[in-house]
C-alpha positions in Angstrom: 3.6 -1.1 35.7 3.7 2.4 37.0 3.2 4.0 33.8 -0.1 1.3 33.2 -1.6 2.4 36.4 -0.9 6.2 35.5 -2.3 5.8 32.3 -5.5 3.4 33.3 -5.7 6.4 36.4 -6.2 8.7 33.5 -8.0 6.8 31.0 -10.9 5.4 33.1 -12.2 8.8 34.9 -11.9 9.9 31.3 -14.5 7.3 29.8 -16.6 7.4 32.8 -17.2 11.1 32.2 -17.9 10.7 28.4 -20.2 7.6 28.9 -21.7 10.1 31.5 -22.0 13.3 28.9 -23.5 10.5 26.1 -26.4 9.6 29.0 -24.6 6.2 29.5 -25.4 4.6 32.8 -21.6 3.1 33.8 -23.5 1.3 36.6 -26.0 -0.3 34.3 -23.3 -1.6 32.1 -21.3 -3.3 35.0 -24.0 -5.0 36.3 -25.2 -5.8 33.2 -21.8 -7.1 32.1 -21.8 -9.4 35.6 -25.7 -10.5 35.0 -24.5 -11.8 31.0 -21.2 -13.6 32.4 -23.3 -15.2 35.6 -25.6 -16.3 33.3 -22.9 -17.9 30.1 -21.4 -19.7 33.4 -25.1 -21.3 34.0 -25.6 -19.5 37.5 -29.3 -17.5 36.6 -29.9 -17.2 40.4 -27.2 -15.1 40.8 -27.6 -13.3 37.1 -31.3 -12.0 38.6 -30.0 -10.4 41.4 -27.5 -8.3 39.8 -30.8 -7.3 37.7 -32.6 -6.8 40.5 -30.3 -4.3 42.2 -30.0 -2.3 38.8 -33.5 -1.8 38.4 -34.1 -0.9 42.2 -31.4 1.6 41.8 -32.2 2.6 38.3 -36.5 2.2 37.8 -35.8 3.2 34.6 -33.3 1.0 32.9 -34.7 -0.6 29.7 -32.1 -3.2 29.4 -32.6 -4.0 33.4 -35.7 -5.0 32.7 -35.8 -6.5 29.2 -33.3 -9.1 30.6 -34.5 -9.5 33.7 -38.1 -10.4 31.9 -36.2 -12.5 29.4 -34.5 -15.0 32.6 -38.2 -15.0 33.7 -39.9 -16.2 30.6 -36.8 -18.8 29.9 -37.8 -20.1 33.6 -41.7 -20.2 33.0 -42.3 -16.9 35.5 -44.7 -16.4 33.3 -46.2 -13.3 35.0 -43.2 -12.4 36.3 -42.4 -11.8 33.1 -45.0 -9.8 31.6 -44.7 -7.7 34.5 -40.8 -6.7 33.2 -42.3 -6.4 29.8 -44.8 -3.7 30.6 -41.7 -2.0 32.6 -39.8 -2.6 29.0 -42.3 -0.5 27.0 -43.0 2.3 29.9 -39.4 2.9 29.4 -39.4 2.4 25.5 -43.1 2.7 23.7 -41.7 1.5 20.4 -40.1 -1.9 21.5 -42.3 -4.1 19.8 -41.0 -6.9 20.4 -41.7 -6.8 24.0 -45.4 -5.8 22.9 -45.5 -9.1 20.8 -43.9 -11.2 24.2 -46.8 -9.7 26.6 -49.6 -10.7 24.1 -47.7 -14.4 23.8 -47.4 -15.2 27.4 -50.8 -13.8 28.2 -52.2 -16.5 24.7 -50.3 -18.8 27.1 -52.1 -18.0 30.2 -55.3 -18.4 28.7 -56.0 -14.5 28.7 -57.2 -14.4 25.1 -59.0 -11.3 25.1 -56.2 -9.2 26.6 -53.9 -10.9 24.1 -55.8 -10.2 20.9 -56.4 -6.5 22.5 -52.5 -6.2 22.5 -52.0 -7.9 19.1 -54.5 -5.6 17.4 -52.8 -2.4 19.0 -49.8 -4.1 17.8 -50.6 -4.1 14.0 -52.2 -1.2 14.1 -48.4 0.4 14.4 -46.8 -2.5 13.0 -48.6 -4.1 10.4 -45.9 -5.9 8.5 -44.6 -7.7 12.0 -45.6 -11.5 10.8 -45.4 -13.4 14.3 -47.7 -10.9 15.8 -50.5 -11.8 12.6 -49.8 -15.5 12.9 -50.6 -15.0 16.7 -53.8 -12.9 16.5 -55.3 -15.2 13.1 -54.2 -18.6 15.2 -56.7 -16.8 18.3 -59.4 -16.0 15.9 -59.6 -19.4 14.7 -59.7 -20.6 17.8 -62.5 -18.4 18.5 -64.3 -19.4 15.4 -63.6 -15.4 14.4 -62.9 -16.5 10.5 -63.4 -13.4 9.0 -61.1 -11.2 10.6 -58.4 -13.5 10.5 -59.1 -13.7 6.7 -58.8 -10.0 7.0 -56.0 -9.5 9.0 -54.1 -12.1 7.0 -54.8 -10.4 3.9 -53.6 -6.8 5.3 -50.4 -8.9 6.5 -49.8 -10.2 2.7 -49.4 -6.7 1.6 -46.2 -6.5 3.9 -45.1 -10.4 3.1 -46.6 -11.3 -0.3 -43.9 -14.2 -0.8 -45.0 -15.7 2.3 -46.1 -19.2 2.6 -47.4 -19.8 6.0 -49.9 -16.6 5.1 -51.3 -18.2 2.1 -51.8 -21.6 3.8 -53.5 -19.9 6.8 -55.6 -18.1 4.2 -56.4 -21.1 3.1 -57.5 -23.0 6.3 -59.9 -19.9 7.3 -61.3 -20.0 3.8 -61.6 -23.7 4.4 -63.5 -22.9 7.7 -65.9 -20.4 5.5 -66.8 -23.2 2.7 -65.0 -21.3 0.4 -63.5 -24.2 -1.5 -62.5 -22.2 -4.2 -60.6 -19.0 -2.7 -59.1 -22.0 -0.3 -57.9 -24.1 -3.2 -56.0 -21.1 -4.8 -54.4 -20.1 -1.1 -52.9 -24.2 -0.7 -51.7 -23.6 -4.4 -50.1 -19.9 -3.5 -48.6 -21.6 -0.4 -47.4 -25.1 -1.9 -46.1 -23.1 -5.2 -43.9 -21.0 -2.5 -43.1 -24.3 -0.2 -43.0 -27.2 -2.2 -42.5 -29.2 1.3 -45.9 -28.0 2.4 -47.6 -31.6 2.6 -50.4 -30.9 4.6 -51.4 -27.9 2.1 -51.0 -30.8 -0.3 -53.6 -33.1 1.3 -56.0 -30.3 1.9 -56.4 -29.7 -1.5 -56.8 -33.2 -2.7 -59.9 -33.4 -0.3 -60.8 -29.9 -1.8 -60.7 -32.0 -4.9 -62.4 -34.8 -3.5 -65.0 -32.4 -2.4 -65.4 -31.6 -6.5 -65.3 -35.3 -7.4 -62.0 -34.5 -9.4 -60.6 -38.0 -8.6 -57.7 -37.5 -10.9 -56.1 -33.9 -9.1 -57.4 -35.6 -5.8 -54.7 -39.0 -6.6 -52.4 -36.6 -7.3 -52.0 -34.4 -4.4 -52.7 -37.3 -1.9 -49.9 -38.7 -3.7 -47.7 -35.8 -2.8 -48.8 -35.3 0.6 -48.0 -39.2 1.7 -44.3 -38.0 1.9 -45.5 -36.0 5.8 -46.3 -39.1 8.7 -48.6 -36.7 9.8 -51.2 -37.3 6.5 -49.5 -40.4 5.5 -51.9 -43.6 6.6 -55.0 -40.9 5.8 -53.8 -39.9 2.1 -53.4 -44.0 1.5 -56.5 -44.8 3.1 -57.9 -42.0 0.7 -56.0 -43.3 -2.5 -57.4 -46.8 -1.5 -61.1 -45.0 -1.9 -59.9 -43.4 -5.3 -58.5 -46.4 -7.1 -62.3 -48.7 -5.9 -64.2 -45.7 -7.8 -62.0 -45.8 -10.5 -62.4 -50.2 -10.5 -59.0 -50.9 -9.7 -59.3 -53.1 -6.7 -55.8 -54.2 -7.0 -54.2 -50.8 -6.0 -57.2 -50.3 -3.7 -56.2 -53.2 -1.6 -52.2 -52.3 -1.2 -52.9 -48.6 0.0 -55.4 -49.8 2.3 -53.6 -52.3 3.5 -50.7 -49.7 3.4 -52.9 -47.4 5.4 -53.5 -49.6 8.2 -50.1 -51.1 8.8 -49.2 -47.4 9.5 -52.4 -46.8 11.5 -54.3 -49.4 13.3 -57.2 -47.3 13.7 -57.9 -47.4 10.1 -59.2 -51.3 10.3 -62.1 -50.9 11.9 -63.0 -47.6 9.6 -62.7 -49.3 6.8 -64.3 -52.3 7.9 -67.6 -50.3 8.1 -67.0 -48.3 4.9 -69.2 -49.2 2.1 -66.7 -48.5 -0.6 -64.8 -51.4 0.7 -67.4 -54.2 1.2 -66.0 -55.5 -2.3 -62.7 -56.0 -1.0 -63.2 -56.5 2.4 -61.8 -59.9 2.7 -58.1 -59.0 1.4 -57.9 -56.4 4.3 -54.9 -57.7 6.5 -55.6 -57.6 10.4 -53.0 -55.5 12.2 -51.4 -56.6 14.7 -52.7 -55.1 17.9 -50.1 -55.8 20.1 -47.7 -53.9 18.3 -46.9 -50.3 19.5 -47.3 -47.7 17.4 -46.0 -44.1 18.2 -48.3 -41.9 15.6 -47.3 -38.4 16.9 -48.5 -35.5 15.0 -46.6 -32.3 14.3 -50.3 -30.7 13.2 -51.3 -28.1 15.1 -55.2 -27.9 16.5 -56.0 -25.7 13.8 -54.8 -27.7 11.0 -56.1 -30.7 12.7 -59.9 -29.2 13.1 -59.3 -27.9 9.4 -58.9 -31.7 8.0 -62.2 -33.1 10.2 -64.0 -30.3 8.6 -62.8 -31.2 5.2 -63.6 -34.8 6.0 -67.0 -34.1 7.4 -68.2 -32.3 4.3 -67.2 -34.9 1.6 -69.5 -37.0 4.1 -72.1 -34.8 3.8 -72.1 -33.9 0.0 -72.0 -37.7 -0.6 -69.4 -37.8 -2.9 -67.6 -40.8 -2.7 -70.8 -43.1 -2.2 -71.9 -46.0 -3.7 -74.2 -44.4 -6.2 -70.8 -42.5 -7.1 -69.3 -46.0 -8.2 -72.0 -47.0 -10.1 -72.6 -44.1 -12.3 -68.8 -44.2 -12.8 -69.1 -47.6 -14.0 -71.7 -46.8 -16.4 -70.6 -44.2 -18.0 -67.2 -46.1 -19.1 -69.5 -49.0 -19.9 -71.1 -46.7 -22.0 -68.5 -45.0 -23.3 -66.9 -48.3 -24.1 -69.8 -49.9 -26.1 -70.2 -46.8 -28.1 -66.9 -47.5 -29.2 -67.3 -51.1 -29.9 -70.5 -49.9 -32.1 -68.3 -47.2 -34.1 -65.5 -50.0 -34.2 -68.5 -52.3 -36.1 
């Protein structure tokens, strides 16, 4: 025991000078040591004040502060927070990280403009940094700002060019532009990459839809019915597909599919012409039963799909002038043949 405390008598002053020499604060990593192990034993209160006497005594300790602002943001002090953060990049200007957190919690706090201010600083000397481009193209959407989130997507797909969520954002602002086409090859980019991406899927079977190519319109609403969040929409959309094509039979199960999902649906397609034919062989839901249809869509891809809907509306694809024409061009197809038969 004598020869331990010797030893430890000699060993201690010894690291304490080197960490010393190396600019290591000893004092920091104590109370940083007792803030970690307060905090694994579920006791933040006491965690934060060990991080508060550390960065009174030492204004300038950058993992002082990054934690302290980290126990903040876990505990919605929202400001609190982004007050630490600013201390964070004082004391370190290339923690970008802690750049990205400001410009989240201010999103959060409704500060927009100071958040896209930060993001754009951001990029600028950090272009490849992915969450900070998702962040800054999901405020310019909301803004209406389509353009520059095209742009700044695009300059972010130099740094990630195998990344999914890119393309399909791409494809949502080129969706917001009415540019079908460059839209329709982003959802392909993305869903290529992610084969999962359902709701890529179901955008471009409306792009289709939009292009009155009912046959690659089946077929990605076909995909796409594998996500609750599309589901009851994609059969209520196949439902529309097989009355154009004349199958009724298939148009009643998908609607009737459709609806037993999603209530809602009945009284849509009560007042949709296409479905006056078959109108009688829609089954009433029952009312009284609950339905829990939560979405995992975010506002954007949400606002993306009503925009898609509204102009299939307004180009008049899928009317009942559509049907007809349809119906007399395989009528004439098929007496042509009947005449070559003879």
């Amino acid at each position: 025991m004598k020869f331990l405390i010797y030893l430890l008598s000699i060993i201690i002053p010894i690291i304490i000078i080197y960490l010393e020499y190396k600019n290591i604060n000893f004092s920091e990593i104590i109370y940083i040591s007792l803030a970690k192990i307060m905090l694994f034993a579920g006791d933040s209160k006491t965690a934060k004040s060990f991080l508060i006497k550390l960065v009174t005594k030492y204004p300038e300790s950058y993992f002082g502060h990054k934690m302290l602002a980290e126990i903040y943001e876990s505990e919605g002090g929202m400001r609190k927070a982004i007050d630490e953060y600013v201390q964070v990049i004082d004391i370190n200007k290339k923690d970008y990280n802690s750049y990205y957190k400001i410009s989240y919690l201010l999103n959060d706090l409704g500060k927009k403009e100071e958040a896209s201010q930060m993001l754009e600083v951001l990029l600028r000397k950090k272009p490849e940094m992915i969450e900070a481009t998702t962040l800054l193209g999901d405020i310019y959407c909301e803004q209406e700002r389509y353009k520059e989130a095209a742009n700044i997507y695009n300059e972010a797909l130099k740094y990630n060019p195998t990344n999914y969520e890119l393309y399909y954002n791409m494809g949502i602002v080129y969706t917001m532009l009415n540019d079908f086409q460059n839209a329709k090859a982003c959802y392909e980019k993305a869903a290529a990459i992610n084969t999962l991406l359902y709701s890529g899927y179901y955008n471009l079977a409306q792009i289709s839809l939009i292009y009155n190519d009912l046959e690659e319109a089946e077929k990605y609403f076909m995909r796409s019915v594998e996500s609750k969040d599309v589901e009851p929409k994609a059969y209520y959309n196949l439902a529309k597909i097989y009355i154009i094509k004349g199958d009724k039979e298939n148009a009643i199960k998908f609607l009737n599919v459709a609806i037993e999902i999603d209530h809602n649906l009945y009284k849509k397609a009560e007042n949709e012409p296409l479905f006056f034919s078959i109108k009688s062989y829609i089954n009433f839901p029952d009312m009284d039963e609950e339905q829990n249809l939560t979405t995992t869509l975010t506002k954007k891809e949400i606002k993306v799909q009503e925009h898609l809907e509204s102009t299939m509306k307004l180009v008049g694809k899928l009317s009942l002038n559509n049907i007809r024409l349809k119906r007399e061009q395989r009528e004439n197809i098929q007496n042509k043949e009947d005449r070559e038969k003879e």
